[in-house]
Every structure is written in C-alpha cells, then in structure tokens.
C-alpha positions as CSV (number, residue, x, y, z in Angstrom):
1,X,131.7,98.8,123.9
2,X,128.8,96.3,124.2
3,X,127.2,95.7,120.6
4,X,123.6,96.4,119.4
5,X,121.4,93.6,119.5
6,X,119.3,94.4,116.1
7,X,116.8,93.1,114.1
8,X,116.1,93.7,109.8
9,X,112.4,93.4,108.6
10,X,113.2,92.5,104.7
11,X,115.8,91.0,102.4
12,X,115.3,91.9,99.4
13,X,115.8,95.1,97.3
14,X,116.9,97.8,99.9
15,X,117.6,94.5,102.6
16,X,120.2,93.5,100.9
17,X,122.2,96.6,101.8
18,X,121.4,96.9,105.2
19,X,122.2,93.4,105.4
20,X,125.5,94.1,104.0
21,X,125.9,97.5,105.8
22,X,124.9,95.5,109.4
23,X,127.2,92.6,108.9
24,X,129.9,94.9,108.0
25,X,129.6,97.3,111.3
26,X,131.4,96.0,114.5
27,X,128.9,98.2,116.7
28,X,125.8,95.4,116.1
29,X,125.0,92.5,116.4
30,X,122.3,91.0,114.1
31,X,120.4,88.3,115.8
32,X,117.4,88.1,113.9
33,X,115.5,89.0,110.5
34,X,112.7,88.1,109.0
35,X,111.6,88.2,105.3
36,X,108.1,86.4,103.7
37,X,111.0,84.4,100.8
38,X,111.7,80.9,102.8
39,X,114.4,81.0,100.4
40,X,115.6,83.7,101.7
41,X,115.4,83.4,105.2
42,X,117.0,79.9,105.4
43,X,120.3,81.1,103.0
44,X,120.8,83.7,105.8
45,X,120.1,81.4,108.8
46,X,122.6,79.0,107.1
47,X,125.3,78.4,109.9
48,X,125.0,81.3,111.6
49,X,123.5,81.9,115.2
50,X,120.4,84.1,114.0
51,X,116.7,83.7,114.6
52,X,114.8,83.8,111.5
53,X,111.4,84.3,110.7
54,X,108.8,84.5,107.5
55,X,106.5,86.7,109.1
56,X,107.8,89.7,110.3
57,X,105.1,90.1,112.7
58,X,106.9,87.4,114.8
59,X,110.1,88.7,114.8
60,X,108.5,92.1,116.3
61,X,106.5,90.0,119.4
62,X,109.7,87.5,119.7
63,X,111.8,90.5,120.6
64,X,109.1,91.7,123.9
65,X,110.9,88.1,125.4
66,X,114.6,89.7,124.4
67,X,114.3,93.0,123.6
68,X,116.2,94.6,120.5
69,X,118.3,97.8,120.9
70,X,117.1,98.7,117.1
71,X,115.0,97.3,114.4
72,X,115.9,98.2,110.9
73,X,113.2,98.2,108.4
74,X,113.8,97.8,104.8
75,X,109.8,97.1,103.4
76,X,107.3,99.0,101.9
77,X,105.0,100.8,103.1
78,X,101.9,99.1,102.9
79,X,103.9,96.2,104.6
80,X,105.5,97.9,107.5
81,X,102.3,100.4,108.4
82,X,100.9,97.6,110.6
83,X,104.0,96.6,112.0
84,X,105.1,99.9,113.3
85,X,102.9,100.4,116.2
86,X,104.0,97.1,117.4
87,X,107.6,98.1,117.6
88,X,106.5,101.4,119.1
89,X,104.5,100.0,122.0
90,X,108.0,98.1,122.9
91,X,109.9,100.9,122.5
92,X,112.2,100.0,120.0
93,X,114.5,102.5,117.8
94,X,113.4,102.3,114.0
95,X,115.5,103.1,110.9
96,X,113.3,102.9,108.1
97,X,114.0,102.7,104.5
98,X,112.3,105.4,102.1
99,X,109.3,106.3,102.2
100,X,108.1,104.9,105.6
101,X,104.3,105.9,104.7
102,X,102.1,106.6,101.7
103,X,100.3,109.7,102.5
104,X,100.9,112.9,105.2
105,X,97.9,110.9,107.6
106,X,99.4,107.9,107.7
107,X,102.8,109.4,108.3
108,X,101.2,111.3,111.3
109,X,99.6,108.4,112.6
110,X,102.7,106.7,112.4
111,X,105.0,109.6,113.9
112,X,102.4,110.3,116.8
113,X,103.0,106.6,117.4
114,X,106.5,106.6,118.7
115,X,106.2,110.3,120.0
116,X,104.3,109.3,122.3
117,X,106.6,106.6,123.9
118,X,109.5,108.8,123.0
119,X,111.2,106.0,120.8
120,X,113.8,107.5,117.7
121,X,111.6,106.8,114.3
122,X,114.4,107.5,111.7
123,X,114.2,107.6,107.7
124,X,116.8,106.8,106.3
125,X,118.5,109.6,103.7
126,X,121.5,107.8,102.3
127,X,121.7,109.9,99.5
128,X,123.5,112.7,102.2
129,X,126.4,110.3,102.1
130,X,126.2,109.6,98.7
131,X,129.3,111.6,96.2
132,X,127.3,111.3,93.4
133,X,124.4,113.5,94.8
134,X,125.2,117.2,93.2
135,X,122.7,118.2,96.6
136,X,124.4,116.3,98.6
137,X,126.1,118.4,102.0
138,X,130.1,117.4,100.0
139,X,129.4,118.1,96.9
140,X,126.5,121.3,96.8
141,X,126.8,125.0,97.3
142,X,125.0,126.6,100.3
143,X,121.2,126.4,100.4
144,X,121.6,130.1,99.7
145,X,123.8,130.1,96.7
146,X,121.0,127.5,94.8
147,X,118.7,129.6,92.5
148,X,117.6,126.4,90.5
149,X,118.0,122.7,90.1
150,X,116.7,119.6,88.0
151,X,116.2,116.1,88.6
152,X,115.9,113.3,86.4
153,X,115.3,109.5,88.2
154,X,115.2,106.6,86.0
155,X,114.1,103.2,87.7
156,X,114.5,99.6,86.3
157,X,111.1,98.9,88.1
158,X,108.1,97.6,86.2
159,X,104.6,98.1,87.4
160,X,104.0,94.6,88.3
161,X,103.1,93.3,91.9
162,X,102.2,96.1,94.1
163,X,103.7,98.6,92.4
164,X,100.8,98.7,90.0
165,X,98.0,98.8,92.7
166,X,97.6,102.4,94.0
167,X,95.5,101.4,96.7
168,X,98.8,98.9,97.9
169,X,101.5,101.4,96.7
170,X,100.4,104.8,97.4
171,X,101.1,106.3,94.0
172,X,103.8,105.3,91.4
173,X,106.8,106.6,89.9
174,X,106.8,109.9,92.0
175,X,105.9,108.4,95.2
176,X,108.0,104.8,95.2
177,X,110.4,105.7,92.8
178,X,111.5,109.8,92.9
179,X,110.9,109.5,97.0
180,X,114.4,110.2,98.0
181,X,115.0,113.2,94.6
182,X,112.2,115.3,96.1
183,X,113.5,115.0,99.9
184,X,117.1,116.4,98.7
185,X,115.2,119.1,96.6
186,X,113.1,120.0,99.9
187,X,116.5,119.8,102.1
188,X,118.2,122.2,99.5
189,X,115.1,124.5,98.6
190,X,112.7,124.2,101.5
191,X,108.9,123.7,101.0
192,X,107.5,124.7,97.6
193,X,105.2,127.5,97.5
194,X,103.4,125.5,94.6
195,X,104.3,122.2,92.7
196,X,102.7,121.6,89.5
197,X,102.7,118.0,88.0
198,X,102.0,116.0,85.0
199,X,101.5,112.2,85.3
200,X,100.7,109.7,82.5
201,X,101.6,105.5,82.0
202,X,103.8,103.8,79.5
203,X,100.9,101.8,77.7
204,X,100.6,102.6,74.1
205,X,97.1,104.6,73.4
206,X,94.1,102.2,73.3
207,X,96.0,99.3,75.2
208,X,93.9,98.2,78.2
209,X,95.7,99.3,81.8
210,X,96.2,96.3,83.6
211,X,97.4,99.5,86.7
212,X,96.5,102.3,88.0
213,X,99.8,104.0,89.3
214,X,102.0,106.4,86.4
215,X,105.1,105.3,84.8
216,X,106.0,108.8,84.1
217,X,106.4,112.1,86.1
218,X,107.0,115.8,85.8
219,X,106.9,117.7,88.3
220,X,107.3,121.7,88.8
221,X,108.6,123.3,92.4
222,X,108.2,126.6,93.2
223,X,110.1,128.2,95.6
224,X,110.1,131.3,97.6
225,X,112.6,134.3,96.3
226,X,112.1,133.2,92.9
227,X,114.1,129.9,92.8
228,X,112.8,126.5,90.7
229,X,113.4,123.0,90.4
230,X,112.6,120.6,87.6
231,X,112.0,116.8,88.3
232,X,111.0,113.7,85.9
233,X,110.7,110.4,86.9
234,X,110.2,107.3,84.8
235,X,109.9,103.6,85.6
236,X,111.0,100.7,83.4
237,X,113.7,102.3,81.5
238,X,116.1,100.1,79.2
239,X,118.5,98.3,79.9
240,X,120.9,100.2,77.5
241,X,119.8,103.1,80.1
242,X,122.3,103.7,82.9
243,X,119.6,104.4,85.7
244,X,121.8,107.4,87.4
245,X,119.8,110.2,88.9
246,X,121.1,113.2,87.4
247,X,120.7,116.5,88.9
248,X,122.2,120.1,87.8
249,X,122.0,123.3,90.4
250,X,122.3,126.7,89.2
251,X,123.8,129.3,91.6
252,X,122.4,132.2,92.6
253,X,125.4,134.2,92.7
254,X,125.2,137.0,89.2
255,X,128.5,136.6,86.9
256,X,129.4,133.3,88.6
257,X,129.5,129.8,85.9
258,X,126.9,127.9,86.7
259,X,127.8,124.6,88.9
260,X,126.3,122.0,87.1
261,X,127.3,118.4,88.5
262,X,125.8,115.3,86.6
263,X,125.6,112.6,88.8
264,X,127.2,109.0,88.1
265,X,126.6,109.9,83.9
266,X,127.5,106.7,82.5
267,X,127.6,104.5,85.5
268,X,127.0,100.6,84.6
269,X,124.1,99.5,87.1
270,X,126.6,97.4,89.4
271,X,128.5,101.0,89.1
272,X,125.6,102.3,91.0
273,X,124.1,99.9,93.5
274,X,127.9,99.7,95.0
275,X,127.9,103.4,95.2
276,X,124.1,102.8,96.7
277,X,125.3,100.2,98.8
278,X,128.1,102.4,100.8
279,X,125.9,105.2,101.2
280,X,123.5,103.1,102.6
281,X,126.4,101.5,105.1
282,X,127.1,105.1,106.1
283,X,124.0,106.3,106.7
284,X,123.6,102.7,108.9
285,X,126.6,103.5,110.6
286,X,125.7,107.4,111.6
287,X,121.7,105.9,113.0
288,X,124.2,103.4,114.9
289,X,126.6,106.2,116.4
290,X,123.6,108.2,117.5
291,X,122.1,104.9,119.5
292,X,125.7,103.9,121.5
293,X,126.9,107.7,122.2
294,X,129.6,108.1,119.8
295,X,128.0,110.9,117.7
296,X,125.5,113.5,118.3
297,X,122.2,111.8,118.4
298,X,119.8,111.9,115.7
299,X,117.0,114.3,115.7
300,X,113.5,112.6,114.7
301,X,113.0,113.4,110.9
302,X,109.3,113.0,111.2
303,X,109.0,116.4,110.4
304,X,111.0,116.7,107.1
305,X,109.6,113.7,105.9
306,X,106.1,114.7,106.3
307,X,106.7,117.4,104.3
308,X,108.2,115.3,101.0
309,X,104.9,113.5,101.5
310,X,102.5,116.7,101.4
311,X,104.9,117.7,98.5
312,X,104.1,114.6,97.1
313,X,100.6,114.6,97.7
314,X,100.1,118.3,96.2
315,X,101.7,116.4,92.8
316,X,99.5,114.0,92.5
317,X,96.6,116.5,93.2
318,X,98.1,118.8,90.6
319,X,98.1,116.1,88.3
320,X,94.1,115.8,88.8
321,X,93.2,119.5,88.7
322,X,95.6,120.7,86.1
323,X,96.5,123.6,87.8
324,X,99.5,124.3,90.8
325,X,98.8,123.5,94.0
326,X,100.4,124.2,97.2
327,X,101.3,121.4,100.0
328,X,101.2,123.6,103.0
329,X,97.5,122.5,103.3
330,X,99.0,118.9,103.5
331,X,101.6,119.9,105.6
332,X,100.1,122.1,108.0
C-alpha cells in the first residue's frame, strides 16, 4: 500500500506526539511541517528529506503544487482558525488536536467550511484509546448503567502567553484545559439539560490581574433521567501534584457496588505523557485507517464537538448569571 503524504501544523506541546505517533506509523509519510520555533523546525529538518516551514500559512499554499493526502493540526485555536479554510478550499483531510475552535460560531463556520467541499474535519479524542480514562469504551459500563460521574483535571499550565488573553484563548481552565473531560462526559451522558458553573483566578485578593481567563472551575451537569456529573479544573498545580485526571462513575443499577475507577492516581508526569503519548499514536493511527481503507471510515465529529462547545459556553454563561443555564440554545 502506497503511504500518505502528510503534513503537521505545530511542534510543540500536543506536536510532539503526533510527531512521534507519525514517524512511528508505516501507513505515512511526513514530508513537511511547519512550526513558528526556527529552532524547532531546523532540529526536525536535520538530515532528513522534509520541507520545513515557520509559517504555517506556507506549508498550506506549498501543498496546492503537491497536494497532501492529510494535514494534522496540533495548534490552538486562535492559530489554526485562519488556516482552516485554506486547507478546505484544497480539499485536504484534517485531524485536529482539541479544541479545534473557541466558541459554537466559530466552530460552525469552520464545520460548514469543509461540508461544503465534502473534506473529513476530524477532532481528535485520544482519550477513547486511552486505559486510564474510567469513560473510556474499555474500561466504562454502558451509557445506560452510568447514573453519576466526577471529574477532576489538574494542568501544569500557567496563565502566561495566550493563555491569559481571553480574547486569544477563548476562555481558560474550562475551555483550554478540561476540553477533552467535558467531551467524554457528553459521550457517556449526552447533552446536559442544564450546567451550572463557578469560575474564579488564583491571584490572592487585592493583587492586580495581569489576565482575564479563570484558573479554577466547577462545573455542574445535569442530565436527563436524573443522572449528574461533577467536574473541577485547575491550572498551575504543583509540582508535588501528579496532574492525573481522575474520574469516578456511579452505576445505575440498585444493590450493585459502585464502579469507581481513579485514573493514573499517582502517576509521575513522564508516567502520564507516555500514557498520553500512545493514546495519541492510536487515535493517529485509527484517522489513518479510515483515510487508506483499512477500517471503517470516520464519521465527521463536527456535531459532537459543537456540542462540548455550547456546553462549554452555557458554563461560562452560568458563571456570569449565577444561575443554570442550558446549552441547547448554543447548540441548536
């Protein structure tokens, strides 16, 4: 079988395990990437036949001359929303890294891009591949059986850079950091009927805010038949802290123990980032199957993920009003 001819948009953070996962796979063939660190770049392009670029931009146009089979994306989103459209109009295949967009419009807009030149815009949702994940399809009950379920995401991420400007970032903790933790909730539970949230910053009382996104979430779901799920995010824990997302479900099955699973409880961070890093490599490897034939293709996940946006969105609403509000009005 002939190999993919890709292309990765970012190094760092995420990029680093795509790079990994797409070096690793014999199905593709990177032949170019692009990243805005020269340093970077030229340690990739070090004797090996890729094309490198710093703007990503570039890469994207390059690729109309030879055309990529897929482009994997691994930036934010306030880097990639321009960029998107230009891989649309060539028709190119996208796996994105979470989240591919910072609010239900810009999703759309971005979704309605590729719809309409039928091109596969995928999100990536390593954390189906992922043993630690208690929601995960291996290790949780039925969607059925789950009567409850709480979250608790701990990031090493400080508000520096864009992560501090909301205008850049979209939101904080709950947006950049608990992305993927509300998207399993939603895949387990469905959509919330309400979503109440609370949303506050590290800075001690009186200190001048030098941001304007929160270090600290708590969030309330909803659901319909009476089931619930508890989530709280914080950014720039410890480094004593382990940084594993723990999550507990609750059957709903009466006289049965409850199945509570803690996830990675102890894990060092290098623990957890190869544990990240093979998830990611699977979910790499399914997008990849889905492209050449070998698996049954991939279905767009626009739709799911516009709904852990309007979720999102109806938190950080919440968190303004003081009261619950519901997303369908996002997601509808």
């Amino acid at each position: 079988m002939k190999s993919l001819r890709v292309g990765l948009l970012g190094l760092s953070g995420e990029g680093e395990a795509y790079l990994k996962a797409l070096r690793a796979n014999a199905n593709v063939e990177l032949v170019c990437a692009a990243d805005a660190d020269a340093r970077r770049i030229a340690d990739l392009a070090e004797g090996r036949a890729i094309r490198t670029y710093e703007d990503c931009r570039s890469l994207i146009v390059g690729a109309t001359r030879e055309p990529l089979d897929a482009l994997f994306v691994a930036l934010e989103p306030f880097q990639s929303v321009d960029l998107l459209p230009l891989a649309a109009e060539r028709g190119m295949p996208v796996f994105h890294k979470p989240p591919f967009a910072r609010s239900v419009d810009e999703g759309r807009c971005i979704a309605r891009r590729f719809a309409d030149v039928s091109a596969a815009l995928v999100v990536a949702r390593a954390w189906r591949f992922a043993p630690q994940s208690a929601l995960s399809p291996a290790a949780a009950p039925s969607s059925d059986a789950l009567r409850a379920a709480s979250v608790v995401v701990q990031t090493p991420d400080s508000a520096e850079g864009w992560r501090g400007h909301s205008a850049r970032s979209g939101g904080g903790v709950l947006l950049n950091g608990a992305y993927e933790a509300v998207d399993e909730l939603l895949c387990a539970f469905g959509v919330p009927e309400s979503v109440y949230a609370e949303c506050t910053m590290l800075a001690r009382p009186g200190a001048v805010r030098k941001y304007d996104t929160e270090d600290i979430a708590a969030v309330t779901l909803r659901f319909a038949h009476e089931r619930f799920a508890a989530l709280f995010a914080v950014r720039g824990r410890s480094r004593e802290s382990s940084g594993a997302a723990r999550v507990s479900t609750l059957p709903v099955a009466a006289g049965s123990d409850p199945a509570a699973a803690v996830c990675a409880a102890g894990a060092t961070d290098a623990t957890l980032r190869e544990l990240r890093s093979d998830a990611v490599a699977a979910a790499v490897a399914a997008f990849v199957d889905s492209l050449t034939g070998d698996a049954e293709s991939l279905a767009s996940t626009m739709l799911e993920h516009l709904r852990v946006l309007a979720v999102i969105e109806a938190a950080y609403l919440s968190a303004k009003t003081g009261a619950p509000e519901s997303p369908r009005p996002f997601a509808d």
